[in-house]
N, C-alpha and C positions, 0 to 999 in steps of 0.2 A: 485562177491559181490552182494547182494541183492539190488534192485531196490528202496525197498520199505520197511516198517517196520512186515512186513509179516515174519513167520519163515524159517530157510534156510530149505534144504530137509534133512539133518541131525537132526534136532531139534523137540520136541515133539508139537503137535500141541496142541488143550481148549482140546484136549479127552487122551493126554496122548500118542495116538500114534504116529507113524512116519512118514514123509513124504513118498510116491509113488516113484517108477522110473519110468523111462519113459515105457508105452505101461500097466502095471498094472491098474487093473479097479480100477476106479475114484469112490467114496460113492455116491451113488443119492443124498445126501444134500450139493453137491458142488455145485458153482456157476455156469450159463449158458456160462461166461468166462472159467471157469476149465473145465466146457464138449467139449468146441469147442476147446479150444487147446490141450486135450486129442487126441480129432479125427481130427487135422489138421496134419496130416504125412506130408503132398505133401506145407505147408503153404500158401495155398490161403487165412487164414481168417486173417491171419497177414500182407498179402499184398495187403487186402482190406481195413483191417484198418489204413496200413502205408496212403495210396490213400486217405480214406476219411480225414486223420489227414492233408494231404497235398493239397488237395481242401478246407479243411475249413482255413486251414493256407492262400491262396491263394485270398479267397473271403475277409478276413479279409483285410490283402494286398490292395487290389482293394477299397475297403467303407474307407479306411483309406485315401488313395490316391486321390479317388473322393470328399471327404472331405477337403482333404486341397488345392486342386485345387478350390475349390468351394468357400470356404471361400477366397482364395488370387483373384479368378476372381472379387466375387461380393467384397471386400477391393480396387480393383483395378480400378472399375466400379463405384464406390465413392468417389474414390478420385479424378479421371477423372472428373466424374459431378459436385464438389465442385469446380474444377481449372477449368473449362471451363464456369460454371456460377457465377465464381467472386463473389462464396462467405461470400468470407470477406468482398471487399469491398461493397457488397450489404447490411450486417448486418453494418459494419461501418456506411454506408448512412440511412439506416434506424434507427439508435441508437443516431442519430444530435438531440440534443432539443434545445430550447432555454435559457435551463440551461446551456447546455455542450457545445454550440456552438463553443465559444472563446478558451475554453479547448482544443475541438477538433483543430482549424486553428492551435493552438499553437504549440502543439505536429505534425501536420503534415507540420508544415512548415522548420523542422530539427532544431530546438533547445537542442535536445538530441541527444545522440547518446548510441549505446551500448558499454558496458566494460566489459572485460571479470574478471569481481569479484563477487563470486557468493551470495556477499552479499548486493552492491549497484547494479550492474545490468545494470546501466545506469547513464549516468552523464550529465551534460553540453554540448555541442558541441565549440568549441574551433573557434571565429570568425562566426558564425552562427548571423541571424539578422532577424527580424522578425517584420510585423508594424500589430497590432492588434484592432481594432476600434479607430483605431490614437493612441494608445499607442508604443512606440518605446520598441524592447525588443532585445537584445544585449549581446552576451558574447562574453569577451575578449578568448585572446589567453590564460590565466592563469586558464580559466572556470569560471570566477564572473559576473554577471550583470554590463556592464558597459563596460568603457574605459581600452585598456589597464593598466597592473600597472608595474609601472617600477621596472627592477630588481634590479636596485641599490635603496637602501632603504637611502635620506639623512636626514642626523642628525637633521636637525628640524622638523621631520616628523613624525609623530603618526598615527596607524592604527588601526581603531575599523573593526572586522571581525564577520561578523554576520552569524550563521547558523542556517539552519533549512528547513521547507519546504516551501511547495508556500507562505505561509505568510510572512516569510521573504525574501521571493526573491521577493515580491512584484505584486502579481497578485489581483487589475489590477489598476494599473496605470506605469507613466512613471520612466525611473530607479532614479531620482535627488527627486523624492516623497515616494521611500519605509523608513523606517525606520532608515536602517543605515545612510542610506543619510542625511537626517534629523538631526540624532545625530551628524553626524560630520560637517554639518552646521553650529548647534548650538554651537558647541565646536570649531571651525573657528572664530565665531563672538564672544565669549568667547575670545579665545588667542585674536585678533585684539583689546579690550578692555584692556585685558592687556597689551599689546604690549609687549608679549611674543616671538615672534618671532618663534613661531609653528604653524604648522598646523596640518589640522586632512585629511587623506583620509578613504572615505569609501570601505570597498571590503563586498561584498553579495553576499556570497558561496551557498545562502538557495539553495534548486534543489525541485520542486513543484513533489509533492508525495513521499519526504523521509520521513522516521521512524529513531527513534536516533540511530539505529545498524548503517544504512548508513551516518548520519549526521558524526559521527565517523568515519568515514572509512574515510570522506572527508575533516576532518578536519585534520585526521594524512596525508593521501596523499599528500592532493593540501592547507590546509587552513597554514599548518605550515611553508611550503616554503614562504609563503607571508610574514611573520612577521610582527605579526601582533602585537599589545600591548597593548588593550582588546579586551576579548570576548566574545559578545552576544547570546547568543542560545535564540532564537525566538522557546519557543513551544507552540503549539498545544496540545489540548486535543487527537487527533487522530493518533497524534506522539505514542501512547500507544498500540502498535502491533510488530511485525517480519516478516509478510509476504509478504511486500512489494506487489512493482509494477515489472513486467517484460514492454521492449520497441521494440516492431516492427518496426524497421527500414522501410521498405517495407510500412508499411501502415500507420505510422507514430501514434501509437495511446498505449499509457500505457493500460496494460492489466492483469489479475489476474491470476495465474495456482494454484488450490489448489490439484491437484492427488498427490498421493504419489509414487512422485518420483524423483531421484537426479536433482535438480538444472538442471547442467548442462546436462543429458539427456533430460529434459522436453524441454528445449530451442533448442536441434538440433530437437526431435520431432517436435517441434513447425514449424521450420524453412521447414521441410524437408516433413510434412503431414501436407496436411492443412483438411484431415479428424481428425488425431490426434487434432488438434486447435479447428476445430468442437465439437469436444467431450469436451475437453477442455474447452470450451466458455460454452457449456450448461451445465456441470457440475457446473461452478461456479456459473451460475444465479443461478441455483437450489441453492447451498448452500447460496449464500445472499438471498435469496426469504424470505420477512419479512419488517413488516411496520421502522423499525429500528434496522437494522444488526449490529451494534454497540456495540447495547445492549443485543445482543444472545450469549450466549456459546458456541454453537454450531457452528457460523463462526469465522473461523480461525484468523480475525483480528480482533475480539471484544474487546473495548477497557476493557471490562470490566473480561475479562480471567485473570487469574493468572499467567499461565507462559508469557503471554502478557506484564502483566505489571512487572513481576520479570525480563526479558528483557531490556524492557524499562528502570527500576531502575539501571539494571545494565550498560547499555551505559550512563548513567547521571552519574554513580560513576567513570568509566573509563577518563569519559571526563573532568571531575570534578579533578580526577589525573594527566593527561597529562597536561593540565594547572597550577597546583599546582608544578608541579616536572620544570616547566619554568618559575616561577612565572608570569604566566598571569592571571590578574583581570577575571574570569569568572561570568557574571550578566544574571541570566533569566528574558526574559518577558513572563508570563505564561498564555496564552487566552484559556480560557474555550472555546472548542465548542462553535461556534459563533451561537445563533437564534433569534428568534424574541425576543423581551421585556415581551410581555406577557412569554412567556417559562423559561424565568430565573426568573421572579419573582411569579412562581411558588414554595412552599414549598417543593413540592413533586416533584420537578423540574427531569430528572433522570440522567442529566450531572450532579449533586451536587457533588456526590459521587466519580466521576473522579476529579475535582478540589480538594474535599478534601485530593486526592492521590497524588497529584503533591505536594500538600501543604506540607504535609507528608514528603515528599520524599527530599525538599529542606532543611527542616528542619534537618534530619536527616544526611543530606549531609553537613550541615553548608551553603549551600550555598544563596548569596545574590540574591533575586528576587523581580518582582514586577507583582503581584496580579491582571489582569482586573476584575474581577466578579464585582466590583464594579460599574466600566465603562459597563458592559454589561447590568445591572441594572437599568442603566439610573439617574447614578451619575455621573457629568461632572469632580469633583476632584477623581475621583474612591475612594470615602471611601462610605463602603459600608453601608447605613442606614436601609438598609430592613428589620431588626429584628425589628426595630425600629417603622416600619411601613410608614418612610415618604414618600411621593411622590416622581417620579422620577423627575429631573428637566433638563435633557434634553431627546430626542430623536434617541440612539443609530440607530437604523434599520434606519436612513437617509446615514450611512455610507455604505449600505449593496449596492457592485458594481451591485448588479444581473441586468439589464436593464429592466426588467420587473417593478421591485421596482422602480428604477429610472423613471423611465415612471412617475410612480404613486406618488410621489415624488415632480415631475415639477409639476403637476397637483395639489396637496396641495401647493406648492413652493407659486404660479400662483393667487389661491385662496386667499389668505392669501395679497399678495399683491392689488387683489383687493380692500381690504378693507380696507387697509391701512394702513397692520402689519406687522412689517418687522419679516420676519421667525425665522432670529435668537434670536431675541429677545421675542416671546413667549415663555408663560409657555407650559409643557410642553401638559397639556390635551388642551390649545386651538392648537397646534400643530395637535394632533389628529383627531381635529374636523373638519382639513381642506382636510383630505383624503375622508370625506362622499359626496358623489355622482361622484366617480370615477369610469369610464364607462368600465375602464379592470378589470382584475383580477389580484389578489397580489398575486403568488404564494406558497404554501405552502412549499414545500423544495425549496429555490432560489439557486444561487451560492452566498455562503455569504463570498467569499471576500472581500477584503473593498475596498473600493474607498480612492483616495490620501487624501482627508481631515481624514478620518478615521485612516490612518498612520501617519499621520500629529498629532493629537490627544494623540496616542499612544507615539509616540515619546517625546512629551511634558513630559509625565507622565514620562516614562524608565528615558531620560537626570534628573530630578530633584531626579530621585531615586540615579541615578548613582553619581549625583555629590554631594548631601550628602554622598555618602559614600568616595569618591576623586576618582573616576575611571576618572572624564570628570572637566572640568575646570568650 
């Protein structure tokens, strides 16, 4: 059979005639192929040709070879120098600010641990303790902030179960000042007035860096064995994503992977190259590189993306079900992106638009919440008057834990009492007047955490929301 789509030697060739046999003279308009195997009787040029087809096959072979020897030497010679000059933990030590600082102790004092679910990632650590610039931070055996909770649940006993992320888990202060605490204080001293013969315990499931896909996962997992009998979801504006946090156990530090690639591959890469992490690590700066990533399309956890926030909606609707289908009371506290005063009472503010989504979203859901923007505004009963144009009348950014602030802070506190005024009791612009000739600097992105009076605050506002509707006594 023929080779090739050429004619056989039976079949007419473009002129109509026949093919040749073998030793018949060849037309001179045949190719310099057709003369040479016309005159190769003895086949020398056919097994010169076989030789150079098999030298070129040969060298190909060899540049293929020295190529991937080349590439796996210098991959191997990278990865050597990465693990021999430690560095991870050289970028970890170089990446310490005095924003992340407490962040960082936190996370590498083993308060987490890995899980193998590839959508929380990471959880609580189970008996883990950790003391923080004197804050005590603590989880039980059940994975909550706090004291053990006993497994026999008795009869005059009520449990508010609060989820969410660092805000509810209370970063930074002590665990008897985050919010759940608080609530079930109040509702403690509540029943002892009635001499109801209840009481309330608190359990604070929040995990600092969850998104509501994980908040979910932890509530059906570990928050439903607890029995609980309401429940608070503490969100965040920043709750508004799916690409979570990955947790290096090893170097103890939450971290981002955005390549595209399965979960569970990325994380044995991770583990297993720490060139792979390398790459990893500068990819992601690159894709957050931006005065505010939040607010970009283009990184993956922008709160302000659509399938982001179609996400987000949908773990609020699920959650919003699984409580429905137990009837457990479910009540949001909903905090805008926490910033400065000036920032929110900006028109053109560009958190606005994310609150008005949560807003949205509860509404839709039927569900009960309560609103800060108010309180961030620098409204002490959080009703918000800003359209209105009134002045604020307290001083929200005194709640802000970052120490830098705090610093500055003492130093108006200090001020103020020179002269003879007691802090709390100023309006709120002689407030302000007392921060001028402050010898640090105020940060411009701080940790805005809140400090315990700040949950203290909050909790005030949630209990009187909750118990007009009958959730709290």
């Amino acid at each position: 059979m023929s080779a090739g789509p050429g004619p056989h030697a039976d079949e007419p060739d473009a002129h109509g005639a026949h093919g040749h046999a073998a030793g018949e003279h060849v037309p001179e308009h045949g190719t310099a192929k057709d003369h040479a195997a016309a005159h190769d009787h003895h086949g020398f040029v056919a097994a010169a040709s076989a030789i150079g087809q098999k030298s070129r096959a040969h060298k190909l072979r060899t540049g293929l070879l020295v190529a991937v020897f080349t590439l796996a030497g210098s991959t191997l010679l990278l990865e050597l120098g990465l693990r021999l000059g430690h560095q991870r933990e050289r970028a970890l030590e170089h990446n310490v600010t005095r924003t992340n600082r407490r962040w960082v102790e936190l996370s590498r004092a083993g308060v987490f641990r890995e899980i193998d679910d590839p959508v929380r990632r990471y959880a609580m650590r189970p008996g883990a303790e950790a003391t923080i610039d004197g804050w005590r931070f603590r989880v039980s055996p059940q994975g909550t902030r706090g004291p053990e909770v006993p497994a026999e649940k008795p009869a005059t006993e009520r449990r508010i179960l609060c989820l969410g992320d660092s805000f509810a888990f209370g970063l930074w202060c002590d665990e008897e000042e985050t919010v759940v605490a608080r609530l079930a204080r109040q509702a403690n001293a509540r029943e002892a007035e009635r001499a109801s013969g209840l009481t309330w315990r608190a359990l604070d499931l929040g995990v600092p860096g969850y998104h509501l896909g994980q908040t979910l996962r932890a509530f059906a997992q570990e928050g439903l064995a607890l029995q609980p009998d309401l429940v608070v979801l503490y969100f965040n504006t920043n709750d508004i994503e799916q690409t979570g946090f990955d947790y290096d156990e090893s170097l103890g530090v939450l971290r981002r992977d955005y390549l595209p690639l399965p979960e569970g591959l990325k994380r044995g890469l991770w583990h297993a190259s720490h060139l792979y992490g390398w790459i990893a690590s500068k990819y992601a700066h690159a894709v957050e590189d931006g005065p505010a990533p939040y607010l970009e399309p283009r990184v993956p956890w922008a709160h302000v993306r659509a399938d982001n926030q179609a996400y987000a909606f949908d773990g609020l609707r699920q959650l919003a079900q699984r409580c429905a289908e137990r009837k457990l009371p479910l009540f949001v506290i909903d905090q805008p992106l926490w910033t400065y005063l000036g920032g929110t009472r900006r028109a053109d503010w560009p958190v606005l638009p994310l609150d008005v989504w949560i807003k949205e979203a509860c509404q839709k859901l039927e569900l009960p919440a309560l609103h800060l923007l108010g309180l961030l505004r620098g409204y002490a009963d959080n009703v918000d008057r800003f359209a209105q144009g009134v002045e604020p009348d307290f001083l929200p950014d005194q709640y802000i834990a970052d120490e830098r602030l705090q610093e500055a802070l003492t130093f108006a506190r200090a001020k103020a009492q020179e002269q003879g005024k007691p802090w709390d009791e100023l309006p709120y612009p002689e407030q302000l007047q007392c921060f001028a000739g402050f010898p640090g600097a105020i940060p411009d992105d701080p940790d805005f955490h809140l400090t315990g009076e700040g949950y203290a605050h909050i909790a005030r506002l949630a209990y009187d929301a909750m118990q007009a509707r009958g959730f709290l006594p």
